[in-house]
N, C-alpha and C positions, 0 to 999 in steps of 0.2 A: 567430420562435417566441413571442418576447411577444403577438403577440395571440391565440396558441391558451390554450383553457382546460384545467384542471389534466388532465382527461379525455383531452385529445385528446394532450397531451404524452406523459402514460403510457401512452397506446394505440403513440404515436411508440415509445417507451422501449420495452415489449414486443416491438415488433416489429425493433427493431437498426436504427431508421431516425432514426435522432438522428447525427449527428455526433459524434466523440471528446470535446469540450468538455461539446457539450449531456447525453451520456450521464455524464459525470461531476457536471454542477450537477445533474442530477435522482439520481444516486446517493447524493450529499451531502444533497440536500432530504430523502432516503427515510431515512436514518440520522439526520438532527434533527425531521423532525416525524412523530409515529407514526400521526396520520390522513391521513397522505399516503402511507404505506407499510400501512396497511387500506382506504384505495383502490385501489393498486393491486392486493391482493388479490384484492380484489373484482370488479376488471375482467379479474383474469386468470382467475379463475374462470368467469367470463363468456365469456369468447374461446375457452378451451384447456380441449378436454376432457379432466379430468382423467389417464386414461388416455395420452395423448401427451403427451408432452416435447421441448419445441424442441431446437433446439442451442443457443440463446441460455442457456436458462435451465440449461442440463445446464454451461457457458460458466460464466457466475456463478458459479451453486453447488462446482464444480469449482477453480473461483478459479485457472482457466487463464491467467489475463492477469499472474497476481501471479511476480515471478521468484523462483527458485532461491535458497535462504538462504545457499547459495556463491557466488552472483551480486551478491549485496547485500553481502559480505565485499568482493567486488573490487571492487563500485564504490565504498565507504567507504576502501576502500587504493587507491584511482585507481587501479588497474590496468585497469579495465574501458572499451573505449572509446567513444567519445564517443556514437555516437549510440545504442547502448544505455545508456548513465550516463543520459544524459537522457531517456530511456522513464522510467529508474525514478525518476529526479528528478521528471517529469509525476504519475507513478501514485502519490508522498507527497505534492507539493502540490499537484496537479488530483484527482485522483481520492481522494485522502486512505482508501488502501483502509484500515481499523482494522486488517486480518492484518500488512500488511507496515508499517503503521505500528508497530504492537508487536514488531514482527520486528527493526525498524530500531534501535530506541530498546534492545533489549536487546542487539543489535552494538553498536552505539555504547557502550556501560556496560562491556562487553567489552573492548573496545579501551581504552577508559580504565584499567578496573581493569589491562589488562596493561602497558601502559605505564610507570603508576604502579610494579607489579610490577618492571619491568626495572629501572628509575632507582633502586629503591631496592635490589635484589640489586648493582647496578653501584657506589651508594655503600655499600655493606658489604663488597663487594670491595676498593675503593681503600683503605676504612679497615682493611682488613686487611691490606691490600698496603703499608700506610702511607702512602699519599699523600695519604688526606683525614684532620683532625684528628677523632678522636671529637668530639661535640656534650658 
């Protein structure tokens, strides 16, 4: 793939004939540099008359690949197994989708704050149960 030009990638990328890697480094390139993603505008304009819709692009837009915000609870509380944990593990750090990136980061904040929440209901219990000394 390195010796095809920007053109011939995107044309790759439109058409779902990239491999899983290759389709996420040009995902990544499309979301940091913004003449590379009014290229490929512009070639899909080009290709796809307006009026049809692949399933790739219905794919994307639909952000059918991103999992279930109950799916992303299980796999941050390991319950979810392995080789779906590492799908979603691939699609934060290969695919770096931004949805389930924000999606991630505010479980994560979640879990902390409850956490924090129990430990600290659990010492106000004890100190009321008298087993821990007030501070």
């Amino acid at each position: 793939m390195a010796d095809l030009n920007d053109d011939e990638i995107l044309r790759l990328y439109l058409d779902e004939s990239l491999d899983a890697e290759g389709m996420a480094r040009i995902e990544k390139r499309l979301r940091q540099e913004p003449g590379l993603l009014e290229r490929l505008d512009q070639i899909r304009t080009e290709q796809i008359d307006p009026a049809v819709h692949s399933v790739g692009m219905a794919w994307i837009s639909g952000r059918l690949t991103c999992p279930a915000r109950s799916e992303w609870t299980q796999h941050f509380s390991g319950v979810l197994e392995q080789p779906r944990s590492a799908y979603l593990q691939f699609h934060l750090e290969v695919v770096e989708c931004p949805f389930c990136q924000a999606n991630a980061t505010d479980l994560r904040q979640r879990q902390s704050r409850q956490k924090d929440s129990k430990t600290n209901m659990a010492d106000r219990s004890a100190r009321a149960a008298g087993w821990l000394k007030s501070d």
